[in-house]
KOLSE-849641 format. One line per 4 residues: their letters; for each residue z, y negated, x of N, C-alpha, C. Coordinates in steps of 0.1 Angstrom, whole numbers. Example, Ala and Ser with C-alpha at 12.3 -4.5 7.8 and 13.67 -1.06 7.14 Angstrom:
# residues 2
as	78:57:132:78:45:123:78:33:132; 71:22:128:71:11:137:79:0:129
***
This chain:
# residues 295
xxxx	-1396:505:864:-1407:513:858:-1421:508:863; -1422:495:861:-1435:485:867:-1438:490:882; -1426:488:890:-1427:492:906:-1430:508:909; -1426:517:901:-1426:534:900:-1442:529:899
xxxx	-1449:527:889:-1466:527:881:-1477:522:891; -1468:509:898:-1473:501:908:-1476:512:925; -1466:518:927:-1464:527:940:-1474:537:939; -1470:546:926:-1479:554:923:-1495:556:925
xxxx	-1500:544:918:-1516:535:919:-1518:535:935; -1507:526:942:-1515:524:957:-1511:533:964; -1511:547:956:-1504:559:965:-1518:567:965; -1525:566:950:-1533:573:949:-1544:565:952
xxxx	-1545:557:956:-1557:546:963:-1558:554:976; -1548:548:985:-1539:550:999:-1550:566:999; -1544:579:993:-1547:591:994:-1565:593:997; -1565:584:983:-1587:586:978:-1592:579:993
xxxx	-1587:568:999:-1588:564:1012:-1591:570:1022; -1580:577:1024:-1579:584:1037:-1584:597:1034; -1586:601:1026:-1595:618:1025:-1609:613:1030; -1611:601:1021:-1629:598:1026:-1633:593:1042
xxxx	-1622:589:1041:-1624:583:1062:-1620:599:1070; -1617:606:1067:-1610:619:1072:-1626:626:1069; -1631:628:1057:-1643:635:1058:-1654:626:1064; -1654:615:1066:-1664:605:1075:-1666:609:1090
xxxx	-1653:611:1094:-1650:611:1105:-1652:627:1111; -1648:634:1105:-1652:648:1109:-1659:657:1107; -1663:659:1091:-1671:663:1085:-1691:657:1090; -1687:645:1080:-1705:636:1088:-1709:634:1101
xxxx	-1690:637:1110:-1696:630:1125:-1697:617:1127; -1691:607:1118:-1694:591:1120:-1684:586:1121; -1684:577:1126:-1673:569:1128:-1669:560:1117; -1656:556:1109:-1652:545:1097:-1659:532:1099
xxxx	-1652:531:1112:-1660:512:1113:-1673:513:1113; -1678:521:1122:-1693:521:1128:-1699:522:1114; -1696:531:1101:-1702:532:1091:-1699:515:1081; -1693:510:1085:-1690:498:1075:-1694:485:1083
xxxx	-1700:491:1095:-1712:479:1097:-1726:478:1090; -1724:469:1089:-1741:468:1075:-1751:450:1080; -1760:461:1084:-1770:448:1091:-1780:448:1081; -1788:434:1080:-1792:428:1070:-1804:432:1070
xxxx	-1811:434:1063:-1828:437:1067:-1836:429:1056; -1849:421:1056:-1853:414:1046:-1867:421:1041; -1865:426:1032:-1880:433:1027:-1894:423:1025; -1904:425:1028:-1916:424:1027:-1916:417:1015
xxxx	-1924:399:1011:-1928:390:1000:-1909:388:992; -1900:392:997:-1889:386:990:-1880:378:999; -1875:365:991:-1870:351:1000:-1852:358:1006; -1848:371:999:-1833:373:1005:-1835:385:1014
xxxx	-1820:388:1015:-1819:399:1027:-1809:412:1020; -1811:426:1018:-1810:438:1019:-1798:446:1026; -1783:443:1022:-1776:454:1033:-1779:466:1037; -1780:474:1045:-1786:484:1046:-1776:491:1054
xxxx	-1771:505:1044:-1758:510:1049:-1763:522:1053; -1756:525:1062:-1758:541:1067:-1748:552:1057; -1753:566:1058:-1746:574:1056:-1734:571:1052; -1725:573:1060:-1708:573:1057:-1706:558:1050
xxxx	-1713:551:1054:-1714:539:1042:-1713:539:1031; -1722:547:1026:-1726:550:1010:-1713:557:1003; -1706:566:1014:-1694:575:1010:-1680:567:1012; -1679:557:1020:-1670:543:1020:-1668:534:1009
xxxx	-1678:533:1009:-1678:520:1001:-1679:526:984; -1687:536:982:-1684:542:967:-1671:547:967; -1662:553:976:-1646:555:973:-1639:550:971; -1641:535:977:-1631:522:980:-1632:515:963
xxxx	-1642:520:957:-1648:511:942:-1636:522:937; -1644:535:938:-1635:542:926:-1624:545:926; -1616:548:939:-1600:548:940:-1597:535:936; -1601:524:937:-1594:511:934:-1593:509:914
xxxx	-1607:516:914:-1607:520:894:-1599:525:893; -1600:539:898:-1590:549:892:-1571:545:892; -1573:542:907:-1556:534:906:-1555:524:896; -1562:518:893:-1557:507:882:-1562:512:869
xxxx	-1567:519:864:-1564:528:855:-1552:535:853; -1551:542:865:-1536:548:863:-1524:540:860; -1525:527:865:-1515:515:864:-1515:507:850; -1526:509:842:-1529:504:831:-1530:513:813
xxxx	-1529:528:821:-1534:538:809:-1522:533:798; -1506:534:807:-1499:536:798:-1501:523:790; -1504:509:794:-1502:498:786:-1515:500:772; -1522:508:780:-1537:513:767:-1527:521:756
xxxx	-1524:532:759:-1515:541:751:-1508:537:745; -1496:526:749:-1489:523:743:-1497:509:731; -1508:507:731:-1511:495:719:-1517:508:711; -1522:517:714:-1528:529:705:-1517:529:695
xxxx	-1501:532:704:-1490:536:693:-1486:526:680; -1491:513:686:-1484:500:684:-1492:501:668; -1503:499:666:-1513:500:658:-1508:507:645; -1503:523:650:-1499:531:638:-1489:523:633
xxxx	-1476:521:643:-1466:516:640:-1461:505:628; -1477:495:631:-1478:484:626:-1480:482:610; -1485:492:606:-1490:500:596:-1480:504:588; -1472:517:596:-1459:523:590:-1451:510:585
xxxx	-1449:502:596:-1439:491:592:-1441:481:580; -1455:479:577:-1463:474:564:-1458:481:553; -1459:489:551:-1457:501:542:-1441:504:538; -1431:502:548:-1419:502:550:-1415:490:544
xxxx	-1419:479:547:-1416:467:542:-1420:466:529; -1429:465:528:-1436:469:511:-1429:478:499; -1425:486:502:-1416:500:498:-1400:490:495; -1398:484:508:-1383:478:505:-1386:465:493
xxxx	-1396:457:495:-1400:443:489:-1399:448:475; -1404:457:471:-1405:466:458:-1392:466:452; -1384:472:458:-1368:477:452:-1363:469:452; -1367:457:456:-1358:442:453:-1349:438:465
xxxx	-1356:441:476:-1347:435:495:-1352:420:491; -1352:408:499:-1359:401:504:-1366:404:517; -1377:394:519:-1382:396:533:-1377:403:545; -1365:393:546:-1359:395:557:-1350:405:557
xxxx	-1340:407:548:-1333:421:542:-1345:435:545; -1357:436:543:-1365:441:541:-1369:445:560; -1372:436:566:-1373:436:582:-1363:444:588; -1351:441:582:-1338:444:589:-1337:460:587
xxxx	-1339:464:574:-1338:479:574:-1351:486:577; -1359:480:583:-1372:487:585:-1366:490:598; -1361:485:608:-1357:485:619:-1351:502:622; -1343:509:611:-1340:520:608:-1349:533:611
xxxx	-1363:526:610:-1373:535:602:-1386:535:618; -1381:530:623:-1390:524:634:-1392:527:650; -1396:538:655:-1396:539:670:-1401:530:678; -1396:529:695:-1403:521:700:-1419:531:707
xxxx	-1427:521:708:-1426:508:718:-1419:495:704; -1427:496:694:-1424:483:680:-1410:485:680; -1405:491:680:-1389:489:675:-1382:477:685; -1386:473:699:-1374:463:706:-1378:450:700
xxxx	-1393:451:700:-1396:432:698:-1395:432:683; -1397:443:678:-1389:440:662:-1379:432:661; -1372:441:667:-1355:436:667:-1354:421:672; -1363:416:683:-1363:406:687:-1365:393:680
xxxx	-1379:402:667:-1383:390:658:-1373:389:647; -1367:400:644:-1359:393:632:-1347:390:635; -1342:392:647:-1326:389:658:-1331:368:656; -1345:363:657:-1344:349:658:-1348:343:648
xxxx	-1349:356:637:-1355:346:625:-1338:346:618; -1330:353:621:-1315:354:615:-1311:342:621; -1312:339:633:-1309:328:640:-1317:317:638; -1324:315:626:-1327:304:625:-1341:300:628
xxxx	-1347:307:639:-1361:304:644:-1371:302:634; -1383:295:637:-1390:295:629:-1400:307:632; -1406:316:618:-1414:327:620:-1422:330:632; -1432:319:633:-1442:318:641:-1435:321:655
xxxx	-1429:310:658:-1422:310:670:-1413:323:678; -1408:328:666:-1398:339:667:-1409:352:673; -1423:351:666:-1431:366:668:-1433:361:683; -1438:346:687:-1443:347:701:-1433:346:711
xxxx	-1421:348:705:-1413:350:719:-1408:365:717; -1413:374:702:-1409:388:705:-1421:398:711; -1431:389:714:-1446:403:716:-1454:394:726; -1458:405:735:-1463:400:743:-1478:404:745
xxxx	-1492:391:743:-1501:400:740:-1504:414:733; -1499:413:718:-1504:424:709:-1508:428:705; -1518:437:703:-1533:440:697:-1536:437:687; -1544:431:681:-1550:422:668:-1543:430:654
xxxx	-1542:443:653:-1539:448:644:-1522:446:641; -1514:445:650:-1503:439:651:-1499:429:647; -1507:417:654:-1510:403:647:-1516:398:632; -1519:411:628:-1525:411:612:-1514:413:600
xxxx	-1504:424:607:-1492:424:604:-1483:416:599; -1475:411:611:-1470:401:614:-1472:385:607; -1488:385:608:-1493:376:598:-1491:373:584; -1493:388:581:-1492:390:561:-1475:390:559
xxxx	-1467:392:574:-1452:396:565:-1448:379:567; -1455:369:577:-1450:357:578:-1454:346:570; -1464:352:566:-1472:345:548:-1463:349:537; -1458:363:538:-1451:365:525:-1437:360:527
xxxx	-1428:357:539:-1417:350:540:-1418:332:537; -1428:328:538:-1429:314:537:-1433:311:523; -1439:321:520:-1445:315:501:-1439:321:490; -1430:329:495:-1418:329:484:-1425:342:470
xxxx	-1419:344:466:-1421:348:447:-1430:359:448; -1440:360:443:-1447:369:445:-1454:378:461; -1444:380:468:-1450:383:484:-1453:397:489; -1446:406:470:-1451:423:477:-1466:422:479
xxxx	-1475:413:464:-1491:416:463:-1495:411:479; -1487:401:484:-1491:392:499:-1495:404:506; -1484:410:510:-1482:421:522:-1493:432:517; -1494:437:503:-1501:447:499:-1515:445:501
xxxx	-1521:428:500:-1530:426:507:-1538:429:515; -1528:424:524:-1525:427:539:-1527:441:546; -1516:449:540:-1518:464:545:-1535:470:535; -1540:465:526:-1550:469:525:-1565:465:533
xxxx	-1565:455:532:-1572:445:544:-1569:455:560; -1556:454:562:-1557:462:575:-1563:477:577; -1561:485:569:-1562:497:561:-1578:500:566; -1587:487:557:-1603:487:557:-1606:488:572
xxxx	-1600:475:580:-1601:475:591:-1601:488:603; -1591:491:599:-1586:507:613:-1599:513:609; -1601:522:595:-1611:529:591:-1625:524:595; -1629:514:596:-1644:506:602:-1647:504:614
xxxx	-1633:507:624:-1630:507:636:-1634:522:642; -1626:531:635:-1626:545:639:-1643:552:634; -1650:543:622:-1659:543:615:-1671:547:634; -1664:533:641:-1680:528:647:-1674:536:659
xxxx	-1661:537:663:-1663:545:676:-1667:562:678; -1669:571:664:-1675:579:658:-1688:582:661; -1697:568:654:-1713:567:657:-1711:563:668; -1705:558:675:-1713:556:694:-1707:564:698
xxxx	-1700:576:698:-1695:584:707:-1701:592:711; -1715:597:711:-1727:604:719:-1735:594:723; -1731:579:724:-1738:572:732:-1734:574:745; -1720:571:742:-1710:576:760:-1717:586:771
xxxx	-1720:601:764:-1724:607:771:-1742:602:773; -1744:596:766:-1761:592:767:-1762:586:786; -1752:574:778:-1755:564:787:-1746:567:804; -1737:576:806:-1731:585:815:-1739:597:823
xxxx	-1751:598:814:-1761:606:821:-1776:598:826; -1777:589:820:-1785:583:826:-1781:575:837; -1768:565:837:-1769:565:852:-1767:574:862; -1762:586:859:-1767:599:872:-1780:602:871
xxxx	-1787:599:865:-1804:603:860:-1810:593:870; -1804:582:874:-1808:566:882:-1810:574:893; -1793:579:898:-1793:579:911:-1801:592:915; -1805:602:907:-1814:612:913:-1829:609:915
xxxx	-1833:601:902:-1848:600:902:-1846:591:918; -1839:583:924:-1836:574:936:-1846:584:942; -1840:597:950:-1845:605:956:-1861:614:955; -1865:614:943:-1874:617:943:-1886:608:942
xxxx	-1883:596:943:-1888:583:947:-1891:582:964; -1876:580:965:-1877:584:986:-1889:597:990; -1884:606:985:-1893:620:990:-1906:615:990; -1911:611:975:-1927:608:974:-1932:594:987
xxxx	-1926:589:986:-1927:578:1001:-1928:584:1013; -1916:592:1016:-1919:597:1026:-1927:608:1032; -1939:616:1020:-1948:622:1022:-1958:608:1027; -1957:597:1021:-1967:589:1017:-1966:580:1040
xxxx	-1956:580:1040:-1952:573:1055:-1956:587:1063; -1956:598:1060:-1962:608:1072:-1974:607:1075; -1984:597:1066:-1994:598:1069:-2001:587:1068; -1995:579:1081:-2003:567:1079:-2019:562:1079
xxxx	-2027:572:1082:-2037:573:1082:-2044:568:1072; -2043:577:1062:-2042:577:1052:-2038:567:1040; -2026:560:1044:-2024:545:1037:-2015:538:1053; -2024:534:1055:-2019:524:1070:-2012:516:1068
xxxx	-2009:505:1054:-1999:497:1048:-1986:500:1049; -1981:514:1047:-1969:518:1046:-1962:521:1059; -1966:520:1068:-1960:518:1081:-1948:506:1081; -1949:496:1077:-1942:487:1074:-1929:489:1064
xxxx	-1929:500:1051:-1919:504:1050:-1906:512:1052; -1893:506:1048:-1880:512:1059:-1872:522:1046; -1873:533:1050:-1865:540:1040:-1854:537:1038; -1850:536:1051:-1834:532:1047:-1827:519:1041
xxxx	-1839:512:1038:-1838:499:1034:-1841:502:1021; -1850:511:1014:-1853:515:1000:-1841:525:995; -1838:532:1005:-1825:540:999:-1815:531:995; -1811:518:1005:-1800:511:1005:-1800:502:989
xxxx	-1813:497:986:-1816:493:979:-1815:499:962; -1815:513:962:-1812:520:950:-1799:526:948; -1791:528:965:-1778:528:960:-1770:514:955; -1774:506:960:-1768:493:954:-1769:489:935
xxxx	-1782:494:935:-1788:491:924:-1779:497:910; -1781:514:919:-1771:523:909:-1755:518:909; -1750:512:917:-1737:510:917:-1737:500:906; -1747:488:907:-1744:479:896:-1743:485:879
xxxx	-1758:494:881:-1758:499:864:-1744:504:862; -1742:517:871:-1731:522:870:-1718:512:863; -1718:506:873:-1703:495:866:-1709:488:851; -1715:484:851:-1722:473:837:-1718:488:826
xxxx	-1726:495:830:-1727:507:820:-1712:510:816; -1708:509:823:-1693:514:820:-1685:506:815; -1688:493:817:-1676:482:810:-1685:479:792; -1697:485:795:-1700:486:780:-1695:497:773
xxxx	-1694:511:779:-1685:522:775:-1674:520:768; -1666:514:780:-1654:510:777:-1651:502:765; -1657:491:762:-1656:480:756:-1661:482:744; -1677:488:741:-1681:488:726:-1676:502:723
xxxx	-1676:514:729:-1676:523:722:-1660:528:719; -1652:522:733:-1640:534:734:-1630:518:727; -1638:510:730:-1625:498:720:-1619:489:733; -1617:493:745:-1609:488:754:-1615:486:769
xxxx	-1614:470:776:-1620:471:784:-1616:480:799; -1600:485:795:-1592:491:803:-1601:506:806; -1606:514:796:-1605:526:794:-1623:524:802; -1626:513:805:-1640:513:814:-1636:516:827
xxxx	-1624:512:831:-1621:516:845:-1622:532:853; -1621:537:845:-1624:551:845:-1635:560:850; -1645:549:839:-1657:558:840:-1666:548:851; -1660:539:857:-1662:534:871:-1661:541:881
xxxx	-1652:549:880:-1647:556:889:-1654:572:889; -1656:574:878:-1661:585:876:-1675:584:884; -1686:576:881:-1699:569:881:-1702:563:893; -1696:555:902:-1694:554:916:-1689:564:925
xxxx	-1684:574:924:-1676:587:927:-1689:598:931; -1694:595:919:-1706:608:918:-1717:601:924; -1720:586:925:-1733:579:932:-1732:582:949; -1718:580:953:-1717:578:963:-1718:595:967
xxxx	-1716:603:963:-1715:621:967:-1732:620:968; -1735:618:954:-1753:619:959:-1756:612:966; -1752:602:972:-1764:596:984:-1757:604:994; -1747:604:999:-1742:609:1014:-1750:627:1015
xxxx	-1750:634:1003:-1751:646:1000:-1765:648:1004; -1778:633:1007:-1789:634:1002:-1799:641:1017; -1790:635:1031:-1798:648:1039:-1796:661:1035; -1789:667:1035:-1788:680:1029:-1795:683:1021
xxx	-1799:675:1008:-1807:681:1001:-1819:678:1005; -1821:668:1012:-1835:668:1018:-1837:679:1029; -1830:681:1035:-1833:695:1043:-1837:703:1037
***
């Protein structure tokens, strides 16, 4: 299944690849390589130096970002999805447990027939953790050899039912705790990705907002270089060094922007991958796109 997810990803890399070298090459008239030569240029009062990409550059190198997102997105969604399910699960299982602790199971009696009640993905390393706590293991030990990397709300779980197995006597209130405590949590969670979810599109439109004002920046310059007479200084300025300079620029916000997407609003630094791809996708169309619109 890993190898199927794996092939898949560098299929659709492989594909986003060769469409863009295929339109480089015939469409723009450029050559692959010739466009992925990038000679240095050093602007005027600054101590570094400036790659300065041509055309089919801008459409290279922004594809190479986003197919490489997008494939490992695709390679990663289901692992995102599947901790989405994990979460509810973890929950149900609290409640399951709690429900049996009530009727008079013990702990572990209580784990065992939850197992009944329980789909996977949670249902194997279930079985795993109470397959080693029957065998003897100690709790702790038992959860880290059944889960691998689990999402916090999991481990909240896990926590409240491994407190109420070790402290004996009173352990429904433990767990009930627990599932209330967790309870507050999901809701405060879903609370804040609510209020920032018209940030996403805020901040999704201003970096396309970046890469256009870019251009109407260029334009105003280059009324301003038709006439050197006029301002004789600017003779010295290289468009293509100011262009290069804002596509780079935009590529950065772009990514930053998005791993904050990802991260504060959507919960996961996975689900930034995306809108990397989305955002470098659309930077790189506008700059290649940009004689045209300058015509």
């Amino acid at each position: 299944m890993e190898l199927k997810k794996f092939l898949l990803s560098l299929l659709l890399f492989a594909s986003t690849l060769l469409l863009t070298l295929v339109f480089v090459q015939y469409v723009l008239g450029e050559s692959p390589v010739a466009s992925l030569l990038i000679k240095l240029e050093k602007p005027l009062l600054t101590p570094f130096s400036i790659p300065v990409i041509s055309r089919g550059g801008y459409l290279i190198i922004g594809m190479i970002i986003s197919g490489a997102s997008l494939s490992l997105y695709t390679y990663c969604s289901e692992k995102l999805a599947e901790e989405g399910v994990l979460k509810k699960q973890a929950l149900e299982l609290l409640s399951i447990v709690i429900a049996y602790v009530k009727a008079g199971s013990s702990m572990l009696d209580a784990l065992e027939k939850s197992v009944e009640h329980i789909d996977k993905p949670l249902l194997d390393p279930l079985e795993r953790f109470v397959e080693a706590v029957k065998l003897g293991a100690v709790p702790e030990e038992a959860y880290r050899g059944a889960f691998r990397h689990p999402p916090s709300e999991v481990g909240m779980v896990f926590s409240s039912i491994i407190i109420g197995m070790r402290s004996g006597g009173r352990y429904a209130d433990i767990l009930m705790q627990g599932e209330n405590y967790l309870m507050q949590v999901l809701r405060m969670d879903e609370l804040r990705r609510n209020r920032l979810a018209d940030y996403k599109a805020i901040a999704l439109l201003a970096v396309v907002a970046f890469a256009i004002s870019a251009f109407v920046s260029l334009k105003l310059i280059e009324y301003v270089v038709a006439a050197p007479m006029m301002f004789p200084a600017v003779s010295e300025i290289s468009l293509e060094l100011l262009k290069s300079s804002y596509y780079i620029s935009a590529l950065v916000v772009a990514v930053l922007s998005s791993i904050v997407i990802g991260r504060v609003v959507v919960g996961s630094i996975v689900a930034s991958l995306k809108y990397v791809s989305f955002l470098t996708a659309t930077i790189a169309l506008i700059f290649t796109l940009y004689p045209l619109i300058h015509a």
